[in-house]
C-alpha positions as CSV (number, residue, x, y, z in Angstrom):
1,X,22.6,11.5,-4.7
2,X,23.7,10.2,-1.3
3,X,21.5,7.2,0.2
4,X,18.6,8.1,1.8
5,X,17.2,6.9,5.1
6,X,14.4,4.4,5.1
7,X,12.1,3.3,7.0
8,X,11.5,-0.9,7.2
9,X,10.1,-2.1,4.7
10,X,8.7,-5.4,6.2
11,X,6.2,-6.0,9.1
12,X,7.3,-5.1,12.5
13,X,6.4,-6.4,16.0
14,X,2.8,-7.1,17.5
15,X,0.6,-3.9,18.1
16,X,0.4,-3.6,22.1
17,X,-2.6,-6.2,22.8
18,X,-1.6,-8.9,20.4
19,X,-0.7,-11.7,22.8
20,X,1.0,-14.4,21.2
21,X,3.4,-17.2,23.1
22,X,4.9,-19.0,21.7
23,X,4.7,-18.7,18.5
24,X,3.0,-22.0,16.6
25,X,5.2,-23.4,14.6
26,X,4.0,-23.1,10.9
27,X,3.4,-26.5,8.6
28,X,3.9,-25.0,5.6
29,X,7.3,-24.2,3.6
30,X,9.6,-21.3,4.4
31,X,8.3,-17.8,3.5
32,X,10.8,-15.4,2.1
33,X,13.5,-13.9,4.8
34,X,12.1,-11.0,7.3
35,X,8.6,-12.9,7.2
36,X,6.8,-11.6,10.0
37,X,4.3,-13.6,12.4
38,X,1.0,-12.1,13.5
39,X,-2.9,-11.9,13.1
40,X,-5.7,-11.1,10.4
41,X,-9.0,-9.4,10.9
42,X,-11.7,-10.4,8.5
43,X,-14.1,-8.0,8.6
44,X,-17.1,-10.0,6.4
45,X,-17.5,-12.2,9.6
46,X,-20.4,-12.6,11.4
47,X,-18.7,-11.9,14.4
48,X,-18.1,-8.2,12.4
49,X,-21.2,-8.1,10.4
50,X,-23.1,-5.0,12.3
51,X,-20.0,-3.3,10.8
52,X,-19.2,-4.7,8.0
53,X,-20.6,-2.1,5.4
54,X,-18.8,0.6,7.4
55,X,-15.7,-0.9,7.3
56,X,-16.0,-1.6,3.6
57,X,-16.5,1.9,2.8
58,X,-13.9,3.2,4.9
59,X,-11.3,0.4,2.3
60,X,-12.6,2.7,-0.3
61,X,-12.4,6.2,1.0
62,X,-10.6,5.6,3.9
63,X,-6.6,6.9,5.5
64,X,-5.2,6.4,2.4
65,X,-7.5,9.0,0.5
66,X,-7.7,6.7,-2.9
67,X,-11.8,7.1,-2.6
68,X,-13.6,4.8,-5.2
69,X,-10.3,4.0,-6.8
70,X,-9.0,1.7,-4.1
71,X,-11.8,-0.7,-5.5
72,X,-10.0,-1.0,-9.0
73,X,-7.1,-2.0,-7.5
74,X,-6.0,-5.5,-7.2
75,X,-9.4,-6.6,-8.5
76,X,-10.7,-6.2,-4.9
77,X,-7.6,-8.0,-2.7
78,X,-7.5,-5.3,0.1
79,X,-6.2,-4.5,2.8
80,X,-6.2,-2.2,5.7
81,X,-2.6,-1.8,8.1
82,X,-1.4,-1.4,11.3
83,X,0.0,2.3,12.3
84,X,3.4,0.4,12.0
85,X,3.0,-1.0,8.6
86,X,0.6,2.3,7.8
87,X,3.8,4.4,8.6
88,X,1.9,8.0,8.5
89,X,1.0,7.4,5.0
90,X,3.9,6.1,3.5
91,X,2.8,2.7,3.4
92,X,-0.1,3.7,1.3
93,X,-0.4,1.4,-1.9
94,X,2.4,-1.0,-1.0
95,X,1.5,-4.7,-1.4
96,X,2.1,-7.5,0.8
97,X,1.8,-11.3,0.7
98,X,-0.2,-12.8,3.5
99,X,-1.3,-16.4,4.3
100,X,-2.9,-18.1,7.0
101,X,-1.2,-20.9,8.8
102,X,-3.8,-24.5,8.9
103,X,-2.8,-26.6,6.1
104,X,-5.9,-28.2,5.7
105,X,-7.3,-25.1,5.0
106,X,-5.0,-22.1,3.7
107,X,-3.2,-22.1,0.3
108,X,0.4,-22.2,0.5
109,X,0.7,-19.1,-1.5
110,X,-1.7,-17.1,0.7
111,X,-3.1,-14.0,-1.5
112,X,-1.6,-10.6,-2.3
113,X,-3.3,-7.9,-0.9
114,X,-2.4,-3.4,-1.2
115,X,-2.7,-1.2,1.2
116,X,-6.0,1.2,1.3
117,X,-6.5,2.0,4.8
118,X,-5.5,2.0,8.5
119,X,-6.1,-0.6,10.6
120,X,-7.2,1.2,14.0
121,X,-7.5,-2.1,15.6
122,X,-4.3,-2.8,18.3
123,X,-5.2,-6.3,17.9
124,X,-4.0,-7.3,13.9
125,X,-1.7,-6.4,11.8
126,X,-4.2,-6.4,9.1
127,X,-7.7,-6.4,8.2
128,X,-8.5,-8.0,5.4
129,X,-11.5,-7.2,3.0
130,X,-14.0,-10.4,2.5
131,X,-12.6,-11.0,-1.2
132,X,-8.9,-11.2,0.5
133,X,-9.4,-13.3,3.5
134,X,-11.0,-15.9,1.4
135,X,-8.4,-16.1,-1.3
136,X,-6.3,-17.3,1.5
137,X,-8.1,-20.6,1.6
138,X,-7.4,-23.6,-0.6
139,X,-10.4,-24.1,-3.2
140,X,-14.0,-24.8,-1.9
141,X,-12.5,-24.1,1.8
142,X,-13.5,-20.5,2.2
143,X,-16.5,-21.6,4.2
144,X,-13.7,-23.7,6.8
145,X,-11.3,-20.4,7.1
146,X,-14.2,-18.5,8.0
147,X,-15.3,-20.5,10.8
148,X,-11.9,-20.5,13.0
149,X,-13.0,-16.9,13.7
150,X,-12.4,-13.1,12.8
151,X,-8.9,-12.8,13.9
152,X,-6.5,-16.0,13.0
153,X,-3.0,-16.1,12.8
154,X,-0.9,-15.4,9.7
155,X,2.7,-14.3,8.1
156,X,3.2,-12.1,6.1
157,X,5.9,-10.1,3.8
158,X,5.9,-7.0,1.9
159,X,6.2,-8.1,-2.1
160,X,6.3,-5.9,-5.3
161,X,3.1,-4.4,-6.4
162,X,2.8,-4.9,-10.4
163,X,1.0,-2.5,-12.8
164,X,1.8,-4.1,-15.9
165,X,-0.6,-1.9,-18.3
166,X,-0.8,1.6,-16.0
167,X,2.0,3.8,-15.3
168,X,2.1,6.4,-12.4
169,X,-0.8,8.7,-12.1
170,X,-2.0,11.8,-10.6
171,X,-5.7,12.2,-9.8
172,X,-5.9,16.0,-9.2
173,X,-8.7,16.5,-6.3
174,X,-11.8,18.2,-6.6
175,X,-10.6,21.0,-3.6
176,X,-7.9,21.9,-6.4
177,X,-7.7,25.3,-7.4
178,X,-6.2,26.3,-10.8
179,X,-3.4,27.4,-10.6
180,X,-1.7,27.8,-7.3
181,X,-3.8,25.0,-5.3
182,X,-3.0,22.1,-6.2
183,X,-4.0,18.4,-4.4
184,X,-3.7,15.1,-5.9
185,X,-3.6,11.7,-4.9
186,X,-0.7,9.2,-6.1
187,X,-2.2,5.9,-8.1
188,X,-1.1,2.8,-9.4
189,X,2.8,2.6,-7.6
190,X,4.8,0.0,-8.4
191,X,7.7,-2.2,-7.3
192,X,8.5,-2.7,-3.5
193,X,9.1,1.5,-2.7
194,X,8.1,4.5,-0.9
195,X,7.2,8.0,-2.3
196,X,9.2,10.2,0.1
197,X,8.5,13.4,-1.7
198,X,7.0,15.3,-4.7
199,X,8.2,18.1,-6.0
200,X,6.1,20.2,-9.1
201,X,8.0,22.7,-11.3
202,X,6.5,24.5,-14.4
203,X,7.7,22.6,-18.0
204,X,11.4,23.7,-18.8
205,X,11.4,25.4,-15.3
206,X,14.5,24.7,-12.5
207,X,12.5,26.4,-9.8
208,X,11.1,23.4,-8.3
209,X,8.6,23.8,-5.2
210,X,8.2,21.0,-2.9
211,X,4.9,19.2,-2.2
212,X,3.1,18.1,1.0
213,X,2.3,14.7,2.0
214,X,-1.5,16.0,3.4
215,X,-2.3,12.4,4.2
216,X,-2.3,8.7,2.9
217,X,-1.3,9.1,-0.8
218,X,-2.4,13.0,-1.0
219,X,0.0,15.1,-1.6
220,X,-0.6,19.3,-1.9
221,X,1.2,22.7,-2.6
222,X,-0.6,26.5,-2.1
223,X,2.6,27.5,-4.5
224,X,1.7,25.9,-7.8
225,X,3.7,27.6,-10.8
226,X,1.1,28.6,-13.7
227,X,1.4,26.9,-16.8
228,X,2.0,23.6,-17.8
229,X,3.6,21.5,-14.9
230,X,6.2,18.6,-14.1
231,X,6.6,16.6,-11.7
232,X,9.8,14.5,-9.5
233,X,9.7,11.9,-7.2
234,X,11.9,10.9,-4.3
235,X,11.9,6.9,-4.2
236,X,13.5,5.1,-1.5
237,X,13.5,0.9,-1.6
238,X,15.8,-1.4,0.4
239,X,19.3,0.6,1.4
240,X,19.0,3.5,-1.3
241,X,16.9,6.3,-2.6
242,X,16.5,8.4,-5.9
243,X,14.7,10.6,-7.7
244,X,12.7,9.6,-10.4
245,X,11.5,12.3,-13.2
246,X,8.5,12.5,-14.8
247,X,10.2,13.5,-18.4
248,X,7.9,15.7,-19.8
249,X,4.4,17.7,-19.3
250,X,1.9,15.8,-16.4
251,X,-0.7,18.5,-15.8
252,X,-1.2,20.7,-18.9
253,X,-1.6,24.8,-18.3
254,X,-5.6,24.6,-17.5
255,X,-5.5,21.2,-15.5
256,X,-9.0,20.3,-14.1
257,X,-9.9,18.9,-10.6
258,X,-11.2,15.5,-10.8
259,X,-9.1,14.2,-13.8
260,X,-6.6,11.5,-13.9
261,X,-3.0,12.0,-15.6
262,X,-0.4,10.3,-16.9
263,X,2.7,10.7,-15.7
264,X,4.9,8.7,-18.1
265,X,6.9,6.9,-15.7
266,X,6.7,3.3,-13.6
267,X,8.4,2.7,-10.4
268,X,9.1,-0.9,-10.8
269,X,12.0,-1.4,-8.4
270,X,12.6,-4.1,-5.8
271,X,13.7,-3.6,-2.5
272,X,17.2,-4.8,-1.1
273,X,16.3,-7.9,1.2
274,X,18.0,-6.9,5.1
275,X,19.3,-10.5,5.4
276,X,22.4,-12.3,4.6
277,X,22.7,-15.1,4.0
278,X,18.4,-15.0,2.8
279,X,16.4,-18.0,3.2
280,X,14.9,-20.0,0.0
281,X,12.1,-17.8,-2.0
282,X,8.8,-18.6,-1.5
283,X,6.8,-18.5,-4.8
């Protein structure tokens, strides 16, 4: 198939509000090319704490649609984006290295964090759950990061997100009706890749209907074939796009709301770096 369109893959400019000049220089070694430079929210700080169980409920059940899920993921590293890293949904479940920039106090590494929500604030391009904004810290200095404030600086990049013992799943949603209407969300993505589209088809059948992207990772169809169904994927990473097939039965003929399925596959691919020549890896 030809190559598809895609969207950037890495962070973008400052929201409107974000006043930054110049830009500090950073002590610590390169990050990877098309590192981006902007700020973090933490949203455990007492600055934030008369919302703070809000906002944690919102990483769970939030723009992104993963409900309780989104708390198995990443062993609690969260994260909730900016509209341009958010990209309507699309950025839903991708992962992305951030670190803060004092050497004293951050970790060179900075922590890994996925995508669960959207960050409504015009100020960050992040906001970090508690667990994330303090693995940025070098050990026994969680207590230091906190105190320079709710919102410090940071760079991040987007980075693979890695699975290693789930492969892509469909968690069918309780306003599912058997058999035309038909909702699920998207779980456990891999690689550095967008979802683009879905499309659902009965086993054996080449009459494929397309799905709609409802929200966040939700996709839906009112036009559900009966019987057993398959499903295909549009993936786009870096310069390229393809389709990825799930190769045999995901939702069997009496599929139930609420259940989680298997669907055989893992998206593991990398995107294409938009740089030449690239500057050293950070690891």
């Amino acid at each position: 198939m030809p190559p598809l369109p895609l969207p950037s893959l890495f962070g973008r400019r400052l929201p409107i509000g974000a006043h930054i000049s110049p830009r500090p220089p950073s002590p610590l070694p390169p990050l990877l090319s098309q590192v981006r430079f902007s700020l973090s929210l933490y949203l455990g700080s007492s600055a934030h704490v008369w919302h703070n169980v809000l906002e944690l409920i919102r990483f769970k059940a939030g723009a992104c649609g993963y409900g309780s899920t989104a708390l198995g993921f990443n062993q609690g590293y969260l994260a909730a984006a900016s509209l341009s890293l958010y990209r309507a949904g699309v950025g839903c479940g991708s992962c992305f290295q951030v670190r803060c920039l004092d050497p004293e106090i951050c970790r060179p590494t900075g922590t890994k964090v996925v995508v669960t929500d959207l960050n409504r604030s015009n100020l960050t391009a992040f906001a970090l759950s508690p667990r994330a904004f303090a693995a940025m810290a070098r050990p026994n200095s969680a207590a230091r990061l906190n105190h320079l404030g709710s919102i410090i600086a940071v760079e991040y990049k987007r980075v693979p997100c890695e699975y290693p013992n789930r492969n892509l799943s469909l968690r069918v949603e309780e306003t599912s009706r058997r058999p035309r209407s038909l909702t699920f969300k998207v779980l456990y993505q891999g690689g550095q890749t967008d979802i683009v589209a879905v499309d659902v088809a009965r086993v054996g059948s080449p009459a494929w209907q397309f799905m709609t992207r409802t929200y966040g990772a939700v996709w839906a169809t009112n036009r559900a074939p009966d019987g057993p169904l398959q499903f295909r994927f549009v993936v786009t990473g870096g310069y390229d796009g393809k389709w990825v097939w799930a190769p045999e039965e995901v939702l069997p003929a009496d599929w139930l709301a609420g259940q989680v399925y298997d669907a055989g596959v893992r998206i593991t691919d990398i995107a294409q770096e938009g740089c030449f020549p690239c500057a050293e890896e950070w690891h």
